[in-house]
N, C-alpha and C positions, 0 to 999 in steps of 0.2 A: 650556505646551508649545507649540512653535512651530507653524505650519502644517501645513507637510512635514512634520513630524514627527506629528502628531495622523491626518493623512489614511493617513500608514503602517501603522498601527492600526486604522482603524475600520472595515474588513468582514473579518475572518480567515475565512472558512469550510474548512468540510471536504473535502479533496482531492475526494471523488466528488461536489462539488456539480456540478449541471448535468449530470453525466453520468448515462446509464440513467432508469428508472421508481420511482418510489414505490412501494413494492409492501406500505405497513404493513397494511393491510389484508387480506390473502391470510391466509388459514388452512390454506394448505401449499406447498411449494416447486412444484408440479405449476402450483397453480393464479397463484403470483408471479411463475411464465415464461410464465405465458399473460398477466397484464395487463401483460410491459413487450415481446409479440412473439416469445420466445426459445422458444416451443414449437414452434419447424419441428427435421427431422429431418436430420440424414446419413447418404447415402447412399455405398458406393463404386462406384464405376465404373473401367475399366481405360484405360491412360494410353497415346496413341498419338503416335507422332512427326509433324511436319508430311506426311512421304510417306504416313501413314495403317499406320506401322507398328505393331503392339503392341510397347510397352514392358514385357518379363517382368522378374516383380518389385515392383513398385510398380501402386498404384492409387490413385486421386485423390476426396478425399474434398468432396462436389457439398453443397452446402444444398440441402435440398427444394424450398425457395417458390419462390426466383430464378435455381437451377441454379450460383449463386458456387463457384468451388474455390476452399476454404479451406485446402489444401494438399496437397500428393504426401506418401503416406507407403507406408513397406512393405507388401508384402500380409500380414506377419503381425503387423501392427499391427489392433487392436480398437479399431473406434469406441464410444465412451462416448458413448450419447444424454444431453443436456444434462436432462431429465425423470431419467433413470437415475443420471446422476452427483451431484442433488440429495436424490436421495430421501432418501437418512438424514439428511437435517438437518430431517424435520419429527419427529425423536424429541427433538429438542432444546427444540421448541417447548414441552414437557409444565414444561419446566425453568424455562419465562419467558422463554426467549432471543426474539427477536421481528425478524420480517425489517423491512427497511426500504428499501432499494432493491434492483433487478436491472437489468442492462445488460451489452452486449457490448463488446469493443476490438475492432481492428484488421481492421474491416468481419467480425464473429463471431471471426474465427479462437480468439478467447475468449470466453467467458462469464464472466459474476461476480454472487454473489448476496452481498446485505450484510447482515448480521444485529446486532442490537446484543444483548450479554449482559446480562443483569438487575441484575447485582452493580456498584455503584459502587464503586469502590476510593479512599478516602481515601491519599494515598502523598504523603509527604513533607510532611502539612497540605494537601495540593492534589487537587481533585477528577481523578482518572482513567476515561471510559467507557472500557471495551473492545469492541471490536468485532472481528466474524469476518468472512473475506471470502472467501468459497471461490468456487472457478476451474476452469474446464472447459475443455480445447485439442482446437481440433479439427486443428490444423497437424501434429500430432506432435510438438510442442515440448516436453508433458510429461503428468502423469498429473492427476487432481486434487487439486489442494492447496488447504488450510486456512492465512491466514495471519494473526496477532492483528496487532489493529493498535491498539493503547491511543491514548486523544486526550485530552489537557489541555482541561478544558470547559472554565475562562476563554479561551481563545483558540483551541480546535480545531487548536494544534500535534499533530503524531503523533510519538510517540516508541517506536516498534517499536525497541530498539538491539538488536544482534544481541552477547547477551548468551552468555560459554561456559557457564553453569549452564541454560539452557534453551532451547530452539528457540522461534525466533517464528514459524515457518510448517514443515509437516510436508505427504507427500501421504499418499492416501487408497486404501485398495484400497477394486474395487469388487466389492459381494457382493449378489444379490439376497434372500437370505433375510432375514427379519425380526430374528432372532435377531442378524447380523451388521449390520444396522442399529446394532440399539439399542445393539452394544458399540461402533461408532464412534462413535456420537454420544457416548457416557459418556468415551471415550479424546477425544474432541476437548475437552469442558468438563476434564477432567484436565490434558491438554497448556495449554490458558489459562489456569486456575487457576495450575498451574504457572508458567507464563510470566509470569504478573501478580504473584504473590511473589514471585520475584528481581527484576525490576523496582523495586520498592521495595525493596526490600535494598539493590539498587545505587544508585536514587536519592540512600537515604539518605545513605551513603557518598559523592558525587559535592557532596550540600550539606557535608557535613565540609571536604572538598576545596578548600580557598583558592584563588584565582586571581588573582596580579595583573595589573595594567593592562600591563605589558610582555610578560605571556605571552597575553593578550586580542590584542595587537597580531600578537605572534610568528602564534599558531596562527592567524587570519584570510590573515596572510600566506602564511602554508604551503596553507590552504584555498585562495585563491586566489589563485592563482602567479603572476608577472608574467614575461613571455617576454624572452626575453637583448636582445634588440633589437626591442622593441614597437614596433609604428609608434605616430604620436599616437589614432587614434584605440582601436587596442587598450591603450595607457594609460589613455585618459583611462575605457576601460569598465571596467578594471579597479580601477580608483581609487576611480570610483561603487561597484560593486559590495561592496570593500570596507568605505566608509561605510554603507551601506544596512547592511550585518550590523553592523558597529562601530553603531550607532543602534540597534537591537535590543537589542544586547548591554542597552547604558547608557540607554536611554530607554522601553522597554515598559512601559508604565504595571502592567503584571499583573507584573515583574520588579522592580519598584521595591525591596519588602521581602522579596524572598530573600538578598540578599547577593553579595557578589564573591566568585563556591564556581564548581566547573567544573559542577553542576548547571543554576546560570542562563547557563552557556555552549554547554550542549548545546540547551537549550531557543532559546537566540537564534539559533544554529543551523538548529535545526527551522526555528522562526518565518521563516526568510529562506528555507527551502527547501522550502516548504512553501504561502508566501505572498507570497513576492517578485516583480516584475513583471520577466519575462525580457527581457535586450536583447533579442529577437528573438521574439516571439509566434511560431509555425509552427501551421497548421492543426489539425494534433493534440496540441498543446502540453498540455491537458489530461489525454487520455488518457496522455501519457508519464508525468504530474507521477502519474497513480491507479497506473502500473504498478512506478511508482518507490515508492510507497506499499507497495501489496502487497509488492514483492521485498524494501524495504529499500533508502534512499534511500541512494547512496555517501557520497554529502557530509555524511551526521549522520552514518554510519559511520564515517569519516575524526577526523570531530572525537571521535568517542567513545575511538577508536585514543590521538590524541592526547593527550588527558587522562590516559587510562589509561597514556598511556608515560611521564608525569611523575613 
């Protein structure tokens, strides 16, 4: 294998590397937002114009420690303390699921704890971990939700594909009784169980699935587009980027002996969007690649679209 080609390969890690705290140790969600920080509070407070006018309607929701607003929301909007919004995921713990990190985006305005699930899923001859990654907003942007996020161990690809037989991320009402605990927690292993059987179903299906080298070239193309009148150097980035996924496709040494099927086409995919080095690094380049993770990354989307419309 050539140089560049070998060096392409050899650190794949897991989208939330580097980002958040280790937190395997904690023997409850209470206590995994206190070792990675995330145990300060929100408060609301009312929102006034530069004149010092009150803004009726809306209140501005302050972190405790540093006084940060993390966003204007309605005033009949309900803050979800980040301790509140985790709790019922230490009912999971009884099950074996087991934390492993916690960390915030977008200076808090989220929260995220990462838990991995007990169960390895053998799918398609290839090891699958699944992992859960539940999310708290404090912007108003949503409620919290649970999103599976399956990872090929040979290479730490994620292959979340947003599949029509099962949701790969659902939100969460919150209840504090106990009772209502423990039926989320059993509805969240249900909902991933779930989502980890059609996953292999459709894997399977997707290795059946031939692909030749003229449709390997087509759908890269269609992925990434080349503009009606590129300047040179939006060609020439576009041309790279092309090859970097074309070199995935046909050279991953972990792809070698699955065959030319749209399954080792979504995976080369993953791997380039997953692990690619961006023309442009941007400061929070990381955090986009973990929230692209969570939502569902377009670009494996796209290709999956693809395949599937052949």
């Amino acid at each position: 294998m050539a140089a560049n080609v070998e060096s392409l390969f050899s650190v794949r890690e897991k989208p939330w590397h580097g980002l958040g705290t280790i937190v395997m140790e904690a023997p409850a969600s209470a206590e995994a937002l206190r070792l990675a920080g995330l145990d300060w509070k929100v408060v609301q407070e009312p929102v006034y114009t530069g004149n010092h006018e009150l803004v009726k309607g809306y209140k501005a929701n302050v972190r405790s420690t540093d006084r940060r607003v993390l966003g204007v929301v309605s005033d009949r909007y309900k803050v979800v303390q980040n301790v509140e919004a985790f709790s019922f995921t230490d009912e999971l713990l009884g099950s074996g699921v087991r934390y492993e990190t916690a960390g915030s985006l977008q200076e808090g305005r989220k929260v995220w704890l990462l838990a991995r699930l007990p169960r390895e899923y053998i799918i398609a001859g290839e090891r699958i971990s699944p992992y859960l990654v539940f999310s708290n907003t404090h912007d108003g942007s949503g409620s919290v939700k649970v999103a599976i996020t399956p990872v090929r161990v040979c290479c730490n690809n994620t292959l979340n594909l947003a599949l029509s037989t099962a949701s790969r991320s659902f939100s969460m009402m919150h209840t504090g009784n106990i009772q209502g605990k423990i039926q989320e927690a059993r509805e969240t292993l249900f909902m991933a169980d779930k989502y980890m059987e059609s996953l292999g179903a459709e894997f399977e299906q997707l290795r059946r699935q031939k692909v030749t080298d003229a449709q390997v070239r087509e759908y890269i193309e269609q992925l990434l587009p080349m503009e009606k009148e590129p300047t040179p150097i939006q060609g020439k980035n576009i041309l790279r980027l092309r090859e970097d996924m074309m070199k995935r496709y046909y050279d991953a040494p972990d792809l070698k002996k699955v065959g030319n099927n749209a399954y080792r086409f979504i995976n080369a995919v993953s791997d380039f969007a997953t692990h690619a080095e961006p023309l442009r690094r941007t400061a929070n380049y990381k955090e986009n690649l973990f929230s692209r993770t969570i939502d569902g990354n377009p670009l494996i989307d796209k290709a999956y679209q693809l395949v599937k419309a052949a």
